[in-house]
C-alpha positions, 0 to 999 in steps of 0.5 A: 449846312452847305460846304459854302457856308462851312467854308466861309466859316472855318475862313472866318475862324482862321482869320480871327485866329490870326488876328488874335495871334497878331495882337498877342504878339503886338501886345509882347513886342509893343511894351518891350520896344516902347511902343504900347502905354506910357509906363503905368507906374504910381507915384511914390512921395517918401519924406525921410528924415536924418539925425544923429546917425539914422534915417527914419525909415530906413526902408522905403519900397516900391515897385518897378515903372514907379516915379520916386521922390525923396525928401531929405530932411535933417535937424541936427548937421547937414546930412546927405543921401547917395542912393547905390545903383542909381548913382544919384546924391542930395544933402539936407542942412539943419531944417532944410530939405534935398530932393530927388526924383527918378524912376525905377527902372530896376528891381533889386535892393538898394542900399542908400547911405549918408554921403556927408561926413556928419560925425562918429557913426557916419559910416553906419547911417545906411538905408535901403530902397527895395524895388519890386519886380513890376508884377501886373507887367510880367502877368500880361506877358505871361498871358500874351505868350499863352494866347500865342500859344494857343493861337499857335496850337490850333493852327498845327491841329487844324490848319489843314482843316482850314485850308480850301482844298486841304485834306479837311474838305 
């Protein structure tokens, strides 16, 4: 093969290289700074129903980026839940729903609790919302930082290499 054409073809790695290294680091920057995909999250219905002093179920769970709606119900005194760390609150009379929708956007566990004073054991009618750190979001990132990485890696090693004139002609 001439030195032309070796050359044009190490040129061409290098440029490929860079604009792998582009993307990888378009694709790190785009999700943080809200400029990739809309979030991917599901949507998560969860019916829960309050009476004498409990929800059923008391532990509901989903992963982070997911669209929440709750459904209050009751069948015995007018209930309500205020759901710790989202600062958000409905109530439910007897055969009758709330509702809340929300997004969540931050992992950890939640507590949620009866917000209407609805007998004796009010103070212990409490559930919890578990939210799961968004998973497949954190592989990708991984993944891009590696590729970066890598990018990076074969630059250092043979860069001079890739440059006309350098100590590789």
């Amino acid at each position: 093969m001439s030195t032309r054409v070796k050359a044009w073809l190490r040129r061409l790695a290098a440029a490929a290289f860079l604009a792998l290294t582009f993307a990888a680091l378009f694709g790190l920057i785009a999700p943080v700074a809200g400029l990739g995909a809309a979030s991917t999250g599901k949507t998560r219905v969860f019916q829960i129903d309050s009476e004498r002093f409990q929800y059923s179920p008391a532990r509901i769970k989903a992963n982070k980026g997911d669209h929440i709606y709750i459904r209050l119900t009751s069948s015995d005194v007018t209930h309500g839940l205020y759901l710790d760390g989202y600062e958000m609150k409905m109530d439910a009379e007897p055969a009758g729903m709330g509702q809340m929708h929300f997004i969540a956007d931050k992992a950890g566990v939640f507590r949620f609790r009866c917000s209407k004073t609805c007998g004796p054991f009010h103070p212990f009618m409490i559930g919890q919302l578990e939210v799961s750190p968004n998973s497949p979001y954190q592989a990708s990132i991984a993944l891009t930082l590696l590729a970066g990485l890598g990018a990076l890696g074969f630059v250092a090693l043979y860069g001079h290499k890739l440059i006309p004139g350098g100590q590789g002609e």
